[in-house]
C-alpha positions as CSV (number, residue, x, y, z in Angstrom):
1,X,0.0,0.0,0.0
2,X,2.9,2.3,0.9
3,X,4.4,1.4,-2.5
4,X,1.1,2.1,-4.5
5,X,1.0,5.9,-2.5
6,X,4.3,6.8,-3.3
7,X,4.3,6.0,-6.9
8,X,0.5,7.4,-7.7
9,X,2.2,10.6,-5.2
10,X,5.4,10.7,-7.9
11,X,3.2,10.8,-10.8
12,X,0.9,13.9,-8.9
13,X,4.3,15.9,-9.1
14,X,5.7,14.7,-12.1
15,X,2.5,15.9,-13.5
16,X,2.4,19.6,-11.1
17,X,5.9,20.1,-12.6
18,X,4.7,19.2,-15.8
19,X,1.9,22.1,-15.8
20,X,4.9,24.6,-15.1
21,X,6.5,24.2,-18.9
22,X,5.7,25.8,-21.7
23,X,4.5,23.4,-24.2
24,X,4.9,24.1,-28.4
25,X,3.1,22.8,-31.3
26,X,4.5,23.4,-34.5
27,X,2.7,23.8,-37.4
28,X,5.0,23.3,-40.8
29,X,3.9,25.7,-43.8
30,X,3.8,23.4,-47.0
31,X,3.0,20.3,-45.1
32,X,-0.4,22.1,-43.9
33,X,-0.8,24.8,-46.9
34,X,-4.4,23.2,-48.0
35,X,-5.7,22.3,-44.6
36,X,-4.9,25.7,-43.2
37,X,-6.1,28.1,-45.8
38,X,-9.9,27.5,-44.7
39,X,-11.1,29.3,-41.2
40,X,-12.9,26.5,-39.7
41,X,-9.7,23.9,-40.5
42,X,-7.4,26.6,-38.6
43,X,-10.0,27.0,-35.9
44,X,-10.6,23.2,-35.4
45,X,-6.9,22.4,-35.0
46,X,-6.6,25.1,-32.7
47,X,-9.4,23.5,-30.5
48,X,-7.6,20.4,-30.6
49,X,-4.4,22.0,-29.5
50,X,-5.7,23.8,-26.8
51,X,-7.5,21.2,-25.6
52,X,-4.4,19.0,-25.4
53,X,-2.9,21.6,-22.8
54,X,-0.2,23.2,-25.4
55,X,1.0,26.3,-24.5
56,X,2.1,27.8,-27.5
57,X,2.0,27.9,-31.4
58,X,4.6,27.6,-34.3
59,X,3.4,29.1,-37.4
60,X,5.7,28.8,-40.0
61,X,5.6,31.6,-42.1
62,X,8.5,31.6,-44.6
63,X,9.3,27.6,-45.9
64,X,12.8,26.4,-47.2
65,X,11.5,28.2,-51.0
66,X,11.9,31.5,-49.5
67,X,8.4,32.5,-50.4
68,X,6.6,34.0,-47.2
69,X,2.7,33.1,-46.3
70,X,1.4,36.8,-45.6
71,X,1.4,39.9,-48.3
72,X,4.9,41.0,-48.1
73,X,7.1,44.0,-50.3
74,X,10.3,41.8,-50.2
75,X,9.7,38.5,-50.6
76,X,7.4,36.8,-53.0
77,X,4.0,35.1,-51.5
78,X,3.2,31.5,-51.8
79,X,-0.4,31.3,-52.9
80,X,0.1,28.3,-54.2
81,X,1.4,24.9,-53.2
82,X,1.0,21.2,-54.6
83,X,-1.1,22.3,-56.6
84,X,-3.5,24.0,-54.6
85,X,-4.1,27.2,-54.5
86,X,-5.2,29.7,-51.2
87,X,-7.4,33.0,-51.4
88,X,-4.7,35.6,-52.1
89,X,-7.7,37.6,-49.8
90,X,-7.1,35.8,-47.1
91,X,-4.9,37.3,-44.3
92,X,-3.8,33.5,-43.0
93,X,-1.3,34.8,-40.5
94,X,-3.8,37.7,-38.9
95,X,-6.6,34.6,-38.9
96,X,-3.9,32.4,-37.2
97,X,-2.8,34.7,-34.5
98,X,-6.6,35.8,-33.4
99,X,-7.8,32.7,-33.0
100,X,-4.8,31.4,-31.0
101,X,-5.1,34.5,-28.6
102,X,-8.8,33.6,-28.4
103,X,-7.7,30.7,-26.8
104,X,-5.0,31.9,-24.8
105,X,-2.3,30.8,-27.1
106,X,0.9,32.7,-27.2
107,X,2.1,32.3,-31.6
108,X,5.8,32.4,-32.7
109,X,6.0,32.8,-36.2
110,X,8.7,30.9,-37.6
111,X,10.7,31.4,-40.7
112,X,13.9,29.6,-42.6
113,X,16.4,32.0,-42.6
114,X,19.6,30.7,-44.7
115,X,17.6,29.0,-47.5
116,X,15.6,29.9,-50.2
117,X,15.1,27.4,-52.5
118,X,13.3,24.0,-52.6
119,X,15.5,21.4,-55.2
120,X,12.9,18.9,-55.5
121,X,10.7,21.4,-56.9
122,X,13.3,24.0,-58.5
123,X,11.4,26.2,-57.0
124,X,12.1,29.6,-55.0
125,X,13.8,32.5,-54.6
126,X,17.7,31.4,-55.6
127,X,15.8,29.6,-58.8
128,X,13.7,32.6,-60.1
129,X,15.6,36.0,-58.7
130,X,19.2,35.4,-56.7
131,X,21.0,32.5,-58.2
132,X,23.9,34.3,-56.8
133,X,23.0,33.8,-52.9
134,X,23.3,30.1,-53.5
135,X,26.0,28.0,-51.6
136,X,28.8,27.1,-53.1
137,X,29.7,23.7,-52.1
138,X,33.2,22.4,-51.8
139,X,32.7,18.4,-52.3
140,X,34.6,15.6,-53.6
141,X,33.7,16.1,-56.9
142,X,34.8,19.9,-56.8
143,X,32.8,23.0,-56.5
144,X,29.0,22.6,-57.3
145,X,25.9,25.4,-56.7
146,X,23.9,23.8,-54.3
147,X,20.9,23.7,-57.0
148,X,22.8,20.9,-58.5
149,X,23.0,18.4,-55.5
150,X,20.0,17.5,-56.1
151,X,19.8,14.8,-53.3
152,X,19.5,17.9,-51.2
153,X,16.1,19.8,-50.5
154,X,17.1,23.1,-48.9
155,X,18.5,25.3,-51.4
156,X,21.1,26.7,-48.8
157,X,22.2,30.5,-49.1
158,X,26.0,31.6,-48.4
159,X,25.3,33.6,-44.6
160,X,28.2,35.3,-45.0
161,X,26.8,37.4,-48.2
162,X,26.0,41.5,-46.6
163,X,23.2,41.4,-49.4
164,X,21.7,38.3,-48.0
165,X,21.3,39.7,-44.3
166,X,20.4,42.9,-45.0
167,X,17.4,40.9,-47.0
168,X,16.4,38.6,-44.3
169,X,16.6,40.7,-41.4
170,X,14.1,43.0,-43.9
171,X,11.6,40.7,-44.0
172,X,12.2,40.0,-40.3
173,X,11.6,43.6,-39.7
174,X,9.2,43.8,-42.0
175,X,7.3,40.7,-40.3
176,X,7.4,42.5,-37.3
177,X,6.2,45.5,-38.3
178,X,3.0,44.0,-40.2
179,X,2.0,41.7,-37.1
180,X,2.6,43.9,-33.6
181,X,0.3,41.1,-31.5
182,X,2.3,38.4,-32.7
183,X,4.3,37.0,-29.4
184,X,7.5,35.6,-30.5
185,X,9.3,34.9,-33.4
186,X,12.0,31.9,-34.2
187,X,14.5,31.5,-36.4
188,X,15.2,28.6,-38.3
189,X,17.8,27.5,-40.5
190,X,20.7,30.6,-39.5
191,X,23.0,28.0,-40.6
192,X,25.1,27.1,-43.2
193,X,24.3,24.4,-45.2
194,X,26.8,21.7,-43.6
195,X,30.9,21.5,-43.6
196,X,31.2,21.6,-46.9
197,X,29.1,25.3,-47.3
198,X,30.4,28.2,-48.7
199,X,33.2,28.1,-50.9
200,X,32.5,30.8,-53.1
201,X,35.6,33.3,-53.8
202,X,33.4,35.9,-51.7
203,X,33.9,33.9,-48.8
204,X,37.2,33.3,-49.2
205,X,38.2,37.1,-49.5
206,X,35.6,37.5,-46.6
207,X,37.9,34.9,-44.5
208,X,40.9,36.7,-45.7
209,X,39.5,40.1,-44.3
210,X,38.7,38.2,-41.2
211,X,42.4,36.6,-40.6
212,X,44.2,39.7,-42.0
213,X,46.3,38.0,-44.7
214,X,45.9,35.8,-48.1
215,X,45.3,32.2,-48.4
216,X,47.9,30.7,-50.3
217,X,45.9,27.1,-51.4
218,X,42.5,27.6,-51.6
219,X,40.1,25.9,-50.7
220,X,43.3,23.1,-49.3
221,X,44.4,25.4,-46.7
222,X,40.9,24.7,-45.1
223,X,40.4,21.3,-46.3
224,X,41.1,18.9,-49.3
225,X,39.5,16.3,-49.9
226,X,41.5,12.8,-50.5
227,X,40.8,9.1,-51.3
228,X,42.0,6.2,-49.7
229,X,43.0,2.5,-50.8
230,X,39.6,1.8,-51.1
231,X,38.9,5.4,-53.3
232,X,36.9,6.4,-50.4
233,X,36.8,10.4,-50.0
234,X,37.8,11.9,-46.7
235,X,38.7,15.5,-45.3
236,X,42.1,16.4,-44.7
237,X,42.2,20.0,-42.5
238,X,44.1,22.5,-43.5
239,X,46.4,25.2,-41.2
240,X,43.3,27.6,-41.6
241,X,40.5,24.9,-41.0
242,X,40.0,25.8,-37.2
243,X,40.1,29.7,-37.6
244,X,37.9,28.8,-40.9
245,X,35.3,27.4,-38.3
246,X,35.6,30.1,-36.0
247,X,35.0,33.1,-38.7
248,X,32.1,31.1,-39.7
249,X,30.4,31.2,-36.7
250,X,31.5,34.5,-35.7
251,X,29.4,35.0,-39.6
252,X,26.0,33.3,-38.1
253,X,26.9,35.3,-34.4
254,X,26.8,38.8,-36.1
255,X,23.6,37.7,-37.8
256,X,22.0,36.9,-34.8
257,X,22.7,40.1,-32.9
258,X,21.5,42.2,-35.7
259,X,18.9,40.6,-36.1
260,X,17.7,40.4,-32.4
261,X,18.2,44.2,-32.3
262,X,16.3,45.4,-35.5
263,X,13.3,43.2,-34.6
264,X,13.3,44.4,-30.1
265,X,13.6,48.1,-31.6
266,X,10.2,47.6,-33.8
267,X,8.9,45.4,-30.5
268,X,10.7,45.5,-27.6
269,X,8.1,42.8,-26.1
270,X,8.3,40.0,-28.6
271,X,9.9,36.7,-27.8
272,X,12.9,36.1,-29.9
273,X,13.7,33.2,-30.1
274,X,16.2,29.9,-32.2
275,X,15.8,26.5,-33.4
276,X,18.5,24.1,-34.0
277,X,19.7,21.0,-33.7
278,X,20.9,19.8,-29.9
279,X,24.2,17.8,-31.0
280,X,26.2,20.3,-30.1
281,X,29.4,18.4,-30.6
282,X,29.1,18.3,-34.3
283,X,26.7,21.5,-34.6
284,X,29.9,23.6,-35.3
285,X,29.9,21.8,-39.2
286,X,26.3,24.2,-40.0
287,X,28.9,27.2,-38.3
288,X,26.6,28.0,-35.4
289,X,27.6,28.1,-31.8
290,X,24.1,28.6,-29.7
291,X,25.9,27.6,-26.3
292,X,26.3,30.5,-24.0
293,X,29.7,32.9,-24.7
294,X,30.7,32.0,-20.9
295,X,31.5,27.9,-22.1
296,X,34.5,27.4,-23.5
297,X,33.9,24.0,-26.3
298,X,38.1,24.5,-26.7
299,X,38.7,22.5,-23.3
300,X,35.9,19.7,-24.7
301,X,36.7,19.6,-28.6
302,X,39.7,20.1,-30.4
303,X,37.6,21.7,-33.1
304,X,37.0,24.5,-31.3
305,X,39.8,27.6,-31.2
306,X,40.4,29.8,-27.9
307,X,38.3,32.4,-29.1
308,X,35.3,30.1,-30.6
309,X,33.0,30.1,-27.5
310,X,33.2,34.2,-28.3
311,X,30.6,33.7,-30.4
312,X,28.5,31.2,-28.1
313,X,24.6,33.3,-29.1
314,X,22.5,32.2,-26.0
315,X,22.8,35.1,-24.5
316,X,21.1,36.6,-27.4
317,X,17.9,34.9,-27.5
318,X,14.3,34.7,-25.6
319,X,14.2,31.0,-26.1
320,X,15.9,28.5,-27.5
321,X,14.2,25.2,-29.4
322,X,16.6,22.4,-29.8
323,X,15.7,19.5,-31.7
324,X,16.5,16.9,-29.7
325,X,15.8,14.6,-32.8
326,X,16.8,10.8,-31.6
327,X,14.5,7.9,-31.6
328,X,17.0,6.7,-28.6
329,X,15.3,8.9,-25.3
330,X,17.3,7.4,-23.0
331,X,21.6,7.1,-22.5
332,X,21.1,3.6,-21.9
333,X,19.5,3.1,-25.4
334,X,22.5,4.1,-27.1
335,X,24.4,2.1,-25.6
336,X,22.9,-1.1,-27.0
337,X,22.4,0.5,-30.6
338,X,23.9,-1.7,-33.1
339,X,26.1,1.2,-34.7
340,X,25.7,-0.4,-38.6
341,X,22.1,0.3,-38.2
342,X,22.3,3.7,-37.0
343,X,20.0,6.0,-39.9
344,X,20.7,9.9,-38.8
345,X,19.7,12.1,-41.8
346,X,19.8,16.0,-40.2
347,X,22.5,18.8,-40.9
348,X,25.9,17.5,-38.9
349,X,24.5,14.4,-37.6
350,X,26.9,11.7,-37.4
351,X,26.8,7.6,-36.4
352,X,28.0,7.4,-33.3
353,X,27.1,6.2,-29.9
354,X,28.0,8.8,-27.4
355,X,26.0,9.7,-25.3
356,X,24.0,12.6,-26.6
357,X,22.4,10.8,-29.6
358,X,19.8,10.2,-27.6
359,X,16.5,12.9,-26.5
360,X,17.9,12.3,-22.8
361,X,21.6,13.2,-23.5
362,X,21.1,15.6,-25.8
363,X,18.9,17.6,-23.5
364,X,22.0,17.5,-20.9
365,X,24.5,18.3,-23.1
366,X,22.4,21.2,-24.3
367,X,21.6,22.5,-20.8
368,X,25.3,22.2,-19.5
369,X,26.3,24.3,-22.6
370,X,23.6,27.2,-22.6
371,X,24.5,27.6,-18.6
372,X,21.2,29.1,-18.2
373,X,21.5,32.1,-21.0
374,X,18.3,30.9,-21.9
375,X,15.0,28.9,-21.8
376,X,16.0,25.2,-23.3
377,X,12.3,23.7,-25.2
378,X,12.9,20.2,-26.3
379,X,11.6,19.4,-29.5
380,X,10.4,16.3,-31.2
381,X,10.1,15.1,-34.7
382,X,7.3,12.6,-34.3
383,X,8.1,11.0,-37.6
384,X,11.0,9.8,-35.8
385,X,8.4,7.3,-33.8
386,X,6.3,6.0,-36.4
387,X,4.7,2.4,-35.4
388,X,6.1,3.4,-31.9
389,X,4.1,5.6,-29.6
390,X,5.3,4.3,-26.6
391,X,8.3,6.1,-27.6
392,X,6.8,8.8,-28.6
393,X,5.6,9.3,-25.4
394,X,8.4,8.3,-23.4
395,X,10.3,11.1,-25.4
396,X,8.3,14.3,-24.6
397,X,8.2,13.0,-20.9
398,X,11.7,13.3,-21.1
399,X,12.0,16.6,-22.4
400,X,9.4,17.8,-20.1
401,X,12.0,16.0,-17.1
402,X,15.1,17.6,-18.5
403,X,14.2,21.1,-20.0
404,X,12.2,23.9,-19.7
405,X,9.1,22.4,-21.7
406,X,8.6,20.4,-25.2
407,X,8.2,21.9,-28.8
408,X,6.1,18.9,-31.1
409,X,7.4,19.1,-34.9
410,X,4.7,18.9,-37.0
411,X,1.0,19.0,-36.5
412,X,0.4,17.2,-39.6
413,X,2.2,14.1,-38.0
414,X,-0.1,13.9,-35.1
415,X,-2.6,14.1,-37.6
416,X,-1.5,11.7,-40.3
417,X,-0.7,9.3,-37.5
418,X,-4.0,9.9,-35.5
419,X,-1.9,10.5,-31.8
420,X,-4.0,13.0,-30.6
421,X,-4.2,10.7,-27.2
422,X,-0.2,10.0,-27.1
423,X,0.2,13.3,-26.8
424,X,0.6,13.2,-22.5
425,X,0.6,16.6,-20.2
């Protein structure tokens, strides 16, 4: 009897704490483009959200194309997708935001910063306007425009480009400006596209500027690629690879601050906020550092140079979303992964078995790197736990358990999959 009151007494707090987090549901802009251009659809999924005891909405506003989902004098509109096309009348976003504060919903709009291009469809912005912005990618095969990896679907921009900021943080301001009730905005994708992003001669005289002198060998002084016995390509560094990583996130740092500050001096009120991936370890391949600037990654990774964790961001941001994106939740789970099996598709991920591939140690590493700078949201791709909703589950109790609340990525999963009741607060 004793037994049964302290468990059912556990589960009382477990669940009191749980009521204390902030709780996110994301809701993905092509994947719901025809279901949310009608007024009842958005209102009914609202219902259900609200109902489930979420705190918060993600609205994503500007997909990977670069198009944006409101009437904008930058960036192109998407009225249409998959071939379906929504009531250019319709103010979606202004629709969206109402009827979330009707029900006591805060609404983040969320939009992909560094990309502007979709390559399954060859459609967007770096397709029909700024072929330029494009990442040059430095592979084994040489240098290719990332329109022509066509086994990629982000069309990634070069970050370092003045032109390309001064766009994005426009249409952030502009965002802003349009939509003064909206709560918080998050950024997604202030990345590069991965190691082997950008290449272009601008970034190397931009690098040069950075380090004060010429590269002798470029792009070997960085890296060359080489193959092995087998013909197997590998990366060799270079004696400017780890400054090379630095100025690349110092690149995505700068972004960051400018950004924050032209969006707080439109609204000083407004939540801003990140999302990126929670393997930190490896994050530094997309050339973003979102620990706090008082962790030092040198004295962990031999990546990192003395003057890396300068350009740590947390202290930046309202709130930080870290996909904690691992069908492992728990340490222990890693441990017995069969390592041939592992299948890790995100920017930077790799196939190992430390610790953090998992939602649990991903969530610690995250926290013991942030150092408090900011709120820590765990989020969940709930493809990742397809046929398994016992994971599911076991997954957003864990983020709930080891960070400041849970962010669910995407609403048409829940939907598709018909978990409405997995979904546990």
């Amino acid at each position: 009897m004793k037994q049964i009151l302290s468990l059912l007494l556990l589960f009382f707090a477990a669940s009191l704490h749980s009521q204390d987090k902030q709780k996110f549901l994301w809701f993905d802009a092509t994947a719901n483009f025809e279901r949310l251009s009608f007024k009842d659809s958005i209102s009914f999924y609202l219902d259900k959200t609200k109902s489930l005891g979420f705190t918060d909405v993600v609205v994503d506003v500007k997909p990977i194309t670069g198009e944006v989902l409101y009437n904008s004098e930058i960036a192109p509109q998407m009225k249409e997708w998959n071939n379906y096309g929504r009531d250019s009348s319709f103010n979606f976003l202004e629709f969206f935001i109402d009827e979330s504060h009707d029900r006591n919903l805060k609404v983040h709009a969320s939009l992909n910063v560094f990309v502007a291009g979709h390559n399954f469809f060859n459609r967007g912005v770096v397709y029909n306007s700024k072929p330029e912005w494009q990442s040059i990618n430095y592979t084994d095969s040489g240098m290719v425009p990332i329109t022509k990896l066509n086994h990629k679907y982000s069309a990634m921009l070069n970050p370092a480009l003045q032109e390309v900021q001064k766009y994005e943080i426009s249409i952030l301001q502009e965002l802003v400006e349009k939509y003064p009730s909206l709560d918080g905005i998050i950024l997604d994708r202030v990345r590069y596209d991965c190691i082997e992003a950008d290449f272009s001669n601008e970034s190397k005289i931009l690098f040069e500027n950075y380090i004060n002198q010429n590269i002798e060998t470029f792009p070997g002084d960085i890296f060359e690629w080489k193959k092995n016995s087998t013909g197997k390509s590998s990366r060799v560094e270079g004696k400017h690879y780890k400054k090379w990583i630095e100025w690349r996130a110092s690149v995505i740092y700068n972004f960051i601050k400018k950004a924050r500050q032209a969006v707080k001096t439109i609204n000083p009120d407004i939540s801003f906020g990140d999302y990126a991936g929670a393997w930190y370890p490896l994050y530094y391949e997309v050339g973003v550092n979102w620990a706090s600037n008082k962790y030092n990654p040198a004295k962990d990774f031999d990546w990192a140079t003395s003057d890396y964790k300068n350009f740590g961001y947390a202290e930046l941001l309202d709130l930080f979303l870290s996909g904690n994106y691992f069908y492992e939740v728990t340490k222990d789970e890693v441990e017995k992964l069969n390592e041939v099996k592992v299948n890790r598709a995100e920017a930077a991920m790799g196939k190992g078995k430390e610790y953090w591939y998992s939602v649990e140690g991903s969530a610690e590493i995250a926290d013991s790197v942030v150092m408090n700078a900011a709120p820590i949201i765990g989020g969940l791709y709930v493809e990742q736990y397809k046929d398994h909703p016992e994971q599911f589950i076991l997954a957003i109790k864990m983020c709930l358990k080891k960070t400041n609340g849970v962010m669910i990525f995407d609403i048409v999963h829940i939907i598709n999959n018909n978990w409405w009741d997995e979904i546990e607060f």
